[in-house]
ZAMARGU-4260 file (C-alpha; in steps of 0.2 Angstrom, whole numbers, plus 5000, padded with zeros to 4 digits):
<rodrens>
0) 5369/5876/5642 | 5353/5865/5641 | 5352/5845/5638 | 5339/5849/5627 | 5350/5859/5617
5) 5353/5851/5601 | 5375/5850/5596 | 5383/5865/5588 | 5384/5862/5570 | 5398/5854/5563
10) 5407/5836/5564 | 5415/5826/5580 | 5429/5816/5577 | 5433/5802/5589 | 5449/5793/5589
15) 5455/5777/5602 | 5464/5761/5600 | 5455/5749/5590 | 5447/5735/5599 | 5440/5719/5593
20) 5424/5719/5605 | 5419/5735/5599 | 5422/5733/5580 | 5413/5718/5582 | 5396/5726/5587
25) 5395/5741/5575 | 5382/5740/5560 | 5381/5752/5544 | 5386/5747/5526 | 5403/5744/5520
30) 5415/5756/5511 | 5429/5760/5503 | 5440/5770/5514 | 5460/5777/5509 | 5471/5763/5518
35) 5459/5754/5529 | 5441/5748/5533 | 5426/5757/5535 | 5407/5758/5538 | 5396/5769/5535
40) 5378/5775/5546 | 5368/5786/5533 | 5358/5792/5549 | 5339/5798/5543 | 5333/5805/5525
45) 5345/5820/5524 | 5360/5812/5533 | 5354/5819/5553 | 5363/5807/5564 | 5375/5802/5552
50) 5395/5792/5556 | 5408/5784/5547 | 5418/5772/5554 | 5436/5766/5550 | 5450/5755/5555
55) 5465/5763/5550 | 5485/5758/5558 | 5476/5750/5572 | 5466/5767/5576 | 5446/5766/5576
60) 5441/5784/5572 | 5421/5790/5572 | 5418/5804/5561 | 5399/5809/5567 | 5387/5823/5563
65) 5369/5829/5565 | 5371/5842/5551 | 5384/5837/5539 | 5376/5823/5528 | 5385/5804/5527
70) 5394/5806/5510 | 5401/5822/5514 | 5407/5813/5530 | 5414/5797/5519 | 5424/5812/5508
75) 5430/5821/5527 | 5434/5802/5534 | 5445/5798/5520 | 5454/5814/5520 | 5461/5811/5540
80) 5480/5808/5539 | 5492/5805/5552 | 5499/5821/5561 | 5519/5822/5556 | 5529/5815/5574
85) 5515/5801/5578 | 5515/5787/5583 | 5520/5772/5573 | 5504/5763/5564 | 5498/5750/5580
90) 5494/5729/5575 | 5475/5725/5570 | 5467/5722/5583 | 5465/5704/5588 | 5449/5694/5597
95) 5452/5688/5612 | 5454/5667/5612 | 5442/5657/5624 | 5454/5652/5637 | 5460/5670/5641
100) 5442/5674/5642 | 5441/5659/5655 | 5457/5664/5661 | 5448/5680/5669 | 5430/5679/5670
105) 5424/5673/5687 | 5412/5658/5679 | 5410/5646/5668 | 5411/5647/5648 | 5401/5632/5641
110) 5402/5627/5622 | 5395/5615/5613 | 5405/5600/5608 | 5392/5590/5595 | 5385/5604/5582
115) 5376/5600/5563 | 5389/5597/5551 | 5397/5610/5542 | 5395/5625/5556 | 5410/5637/5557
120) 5414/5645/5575 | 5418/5664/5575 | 5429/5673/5586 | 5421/5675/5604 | 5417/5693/5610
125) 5416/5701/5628 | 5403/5713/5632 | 5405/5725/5642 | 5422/5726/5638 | 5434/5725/5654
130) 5450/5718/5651 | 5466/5724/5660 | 5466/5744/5657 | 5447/5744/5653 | 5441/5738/5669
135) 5437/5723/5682 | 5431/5706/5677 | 5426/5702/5694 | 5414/5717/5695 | 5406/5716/5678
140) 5390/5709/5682 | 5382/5711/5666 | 5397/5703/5655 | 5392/5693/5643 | 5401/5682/5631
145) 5396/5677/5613 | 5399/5666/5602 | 5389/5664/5583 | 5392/5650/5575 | 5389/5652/5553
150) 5386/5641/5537 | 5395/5642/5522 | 5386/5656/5516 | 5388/5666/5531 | 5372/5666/5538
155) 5371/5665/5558 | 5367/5647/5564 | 5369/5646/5581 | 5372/5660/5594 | 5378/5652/5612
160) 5379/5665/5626 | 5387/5664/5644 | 5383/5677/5657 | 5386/5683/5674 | 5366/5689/5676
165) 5349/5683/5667 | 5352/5687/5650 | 5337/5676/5641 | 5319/5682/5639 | 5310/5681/5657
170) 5291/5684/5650 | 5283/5669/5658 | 5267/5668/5645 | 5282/5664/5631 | 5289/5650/5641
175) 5291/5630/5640 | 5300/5620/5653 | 5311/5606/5648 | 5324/5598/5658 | 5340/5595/5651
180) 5348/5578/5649 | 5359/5583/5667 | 5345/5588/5675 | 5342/5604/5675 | 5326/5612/5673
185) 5328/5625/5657 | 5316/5638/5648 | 5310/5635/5628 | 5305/5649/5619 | 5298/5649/5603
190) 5303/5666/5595 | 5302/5670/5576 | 5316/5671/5565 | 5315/5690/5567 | 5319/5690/5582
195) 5334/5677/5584 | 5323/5661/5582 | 5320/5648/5596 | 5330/5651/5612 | 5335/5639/5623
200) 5342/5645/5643 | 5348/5638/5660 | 5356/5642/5673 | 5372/5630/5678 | 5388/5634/5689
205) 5383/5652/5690 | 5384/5654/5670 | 5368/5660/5663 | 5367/5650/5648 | 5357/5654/5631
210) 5358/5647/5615 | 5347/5652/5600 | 5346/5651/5581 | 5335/5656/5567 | 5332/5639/5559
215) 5336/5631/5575 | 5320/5618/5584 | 5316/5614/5601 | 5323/5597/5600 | 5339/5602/5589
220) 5344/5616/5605 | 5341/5601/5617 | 5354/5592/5610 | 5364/5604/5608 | 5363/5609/5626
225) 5367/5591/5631 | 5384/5592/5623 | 5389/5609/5634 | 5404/5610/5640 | 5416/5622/5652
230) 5432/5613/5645 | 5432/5609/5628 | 5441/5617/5617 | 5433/5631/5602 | 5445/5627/5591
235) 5449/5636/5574 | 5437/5650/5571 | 5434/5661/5557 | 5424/5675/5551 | 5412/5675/5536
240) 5418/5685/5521 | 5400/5692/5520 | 5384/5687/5527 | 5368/5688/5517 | 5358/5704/5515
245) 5345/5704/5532 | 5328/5709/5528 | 5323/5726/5535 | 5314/5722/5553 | 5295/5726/5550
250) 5285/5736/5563 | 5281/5726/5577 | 5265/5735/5580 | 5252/5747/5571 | 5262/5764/5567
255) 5251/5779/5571 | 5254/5797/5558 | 5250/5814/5561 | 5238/5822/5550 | 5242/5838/5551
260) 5259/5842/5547 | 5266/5861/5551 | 5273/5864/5532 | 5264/5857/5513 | 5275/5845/5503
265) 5283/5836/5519 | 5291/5821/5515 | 5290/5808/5526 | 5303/5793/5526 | 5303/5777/5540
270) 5319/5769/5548 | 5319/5757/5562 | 5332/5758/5577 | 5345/5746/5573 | 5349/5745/5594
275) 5330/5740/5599 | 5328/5723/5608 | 5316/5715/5597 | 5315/5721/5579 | 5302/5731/5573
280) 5297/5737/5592 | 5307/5757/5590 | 5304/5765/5573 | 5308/5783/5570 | 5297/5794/5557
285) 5305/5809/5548 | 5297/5823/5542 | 5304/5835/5530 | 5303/5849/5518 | 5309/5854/5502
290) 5315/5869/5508 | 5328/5862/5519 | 5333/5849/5509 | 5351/5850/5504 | 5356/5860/5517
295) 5364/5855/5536 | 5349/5852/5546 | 5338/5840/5560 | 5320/5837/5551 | 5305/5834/5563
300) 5306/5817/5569 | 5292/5806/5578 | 5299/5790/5588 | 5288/5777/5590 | 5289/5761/5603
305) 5279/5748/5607 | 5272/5749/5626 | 5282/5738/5637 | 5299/5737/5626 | 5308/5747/5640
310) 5307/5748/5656 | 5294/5762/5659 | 5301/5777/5666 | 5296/5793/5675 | 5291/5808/5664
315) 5304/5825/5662 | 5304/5832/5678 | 5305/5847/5668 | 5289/5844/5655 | 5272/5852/5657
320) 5259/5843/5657 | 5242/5848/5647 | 5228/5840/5637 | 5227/5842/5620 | 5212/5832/5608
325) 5208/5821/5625 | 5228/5817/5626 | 5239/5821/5640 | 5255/5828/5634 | 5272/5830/5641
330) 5280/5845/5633 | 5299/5849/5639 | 5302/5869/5632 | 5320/5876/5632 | 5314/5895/5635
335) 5299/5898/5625 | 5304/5883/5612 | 5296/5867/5611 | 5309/5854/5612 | 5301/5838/5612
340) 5283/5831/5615 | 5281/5813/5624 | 5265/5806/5628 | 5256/5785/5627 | 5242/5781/5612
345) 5237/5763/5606 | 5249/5755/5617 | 5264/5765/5610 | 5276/5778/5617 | 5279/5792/5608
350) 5292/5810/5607 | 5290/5820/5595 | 5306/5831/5593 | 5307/5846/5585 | 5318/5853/5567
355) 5332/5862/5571 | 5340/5872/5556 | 5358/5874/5555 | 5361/5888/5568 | 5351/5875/5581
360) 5336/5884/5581 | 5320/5875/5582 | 5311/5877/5566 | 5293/5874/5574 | 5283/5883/5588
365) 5276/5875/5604 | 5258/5878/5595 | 5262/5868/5579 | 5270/5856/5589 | 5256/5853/5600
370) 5244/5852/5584 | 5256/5839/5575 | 5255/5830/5591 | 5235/5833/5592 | 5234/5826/5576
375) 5240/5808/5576 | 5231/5795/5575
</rodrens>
């Protein structure tokens, strides 16, 4: 067994009690699932990568694949029926209310008490999650809790966050100092509408304190933040019965492209990593081939990401190192295969992972793969 090893072919299904924390952070497209909710992640151009999500009886079950494409998932997902003798079905699960958060967490929960008209809270959420039976308050340094506030069309208007470590921006070029109307000194940063808009932060009473918005200014977050308070009440909250279409994240950066590809007639299709911290900053190219279309399989990817996104690491212990059209590569083998190629160009990190067909073989040798990786520009 290798960690390089791509998964056997087939599905993964993953089954737990529903939690509210958790639902509330997954993304993919609604769909209609056999008694209960469901999302859908389509994963690259042939499906690589793809998961169905759905809340059923109070049960979240992930059905996941790299081979088996996301509607054929959807039809496997809506087939899943309880075992005979099981359990009876569980309550939705339900969010957790701002006074039992502040009940167990070890600081300070500021909300705003005077907002613009006509802004609806929405059910706080805890990240990581570590209620009783899922871990310790007390120890979770890096627990953060949200609340977004929405307008009548569902659109995010405000996000307030309270922390137990930094969780703002901490690039000092980006920064502008105002002090708040109790004093203390806070950081303004102007970011675009792509990235969360303007973002206010402080630290008070050992809460890390952010609160942003798309359409929100430097002066409207100021008085916002004047109206904080660890007391007051959230109130009714509510979530939106749909929110607006997002506009795809545009690269944050210059995308490079091979150009030399190991097979004629590649198609090539762009997606960018829903999980990146800045939008646009970690996009994945896929390159494939009409004759693998259609048939279980992990196409030739190229991951791209802007320099300085991550927290630089050190390179595979177990990659080579050689020079190929003046760039040094870093090429991790499994036996005599090529599994994945990493190197830096123009500021941006790169891997370039090999095709795998559906018996997990890599479709490409360490030759092509260093002429692909040669090649871009």
């Amino acid at each position: 067994p290798s960690a390089y090893a791509p998964p056997p072919p087939g599905f993964t299904i993953r089954e737990r009690l529903a939690d509210y924390n958790q639902l509330s952070a997954r993304w993919g497209e609604g769909v209609t699932v056999t008694g209960g909710q469901g999302w859908l992640v389509r994963g690259m151009q042939n499906g690589a990568g793809a998961a169905v999500t759905i809340l059923r009886d109070g049960t979240e079950v992930e059905v996941n694949s790299f081979y088996i494409g996301a509607d054929e998932l959807l039809s496997i997902a809506n087939s899943l029926a309880p075992l005979p003798g099981g359990h009876a079905p569980l309550a939705l699960p339900a969010p957790f209310t701002l006074a039992e958060i502040r009940a167990q967490l070890p600081i300070a929960v500021f909300i705003p008490t005077d907002l613009p008209a006509g802004l609806v809270a929405e059910p706080p959420t805890v990240f990581p999650q570590s209620f009783p039976g899922m871990g310790d308050f007390a120890t979770a340094k890096y627990m953060v809790v949200t609340i977004i506030y929405h307008t009548s069309s569902g659109s995010i208007a405000l996000m307030v966050r309270n922390g137990m470590a930094d969780i703002g921006y901490s690039d000092p070029t980006h920064l502008d100092h105002p002090v708040l109307a109790n004093g203390i000194s806070a950081d303004f940063i102007n970011l675009p509408t792509s990235e969360g808009g303007p973002l206010l932060q402080w630290a008070q009473e050992g809460s890390h304190i952010a609160i942003s918005g798309p359409q929100q200014t430097r002066d409207s977050l100021l008085r916002i933040a004047a109206s904080m308070s660890k007391s007051a009440e959230l109130g009714a909250t509510e979530l939106p019965a749909t929110r607006p279409t997002p506009t795809p994240a545009q690269p944050a950066f210059t995308l490079l492209h091979p150009a030399w590809l190991p097979e004629q007639n590649m198609s090539v299709s762009e997606w960018p990593d829903p999980g990146s911290p800045q939008p646009g900053a970690n996009i994945v190219l896929s390159f494939d081939t009409p004759a693998t279309l259609g048939q279980p399989h992990i196409p030739l990817t190229l991951r791209e990401i802007k320099r300085g996104v991550y927290a630089e690491g050190l390179p595979d212990p177990q990659a080579t190192r050689e020079r190929v059209n003046g760039q040094n590569l870093f090429i991790t083998q499994l036996g005599a295969d090529c599994v994945r190629i990493t190197w830096t160009r123009n500021d941006v990190d790169l891997t370039l992972t090999n095709a795998y067909d559906v018996q997990a073989r890599p479709r490409y040798s360490c030759t092509q793969m260093e002429r692909v990786a040669g090649s871009v520009r």
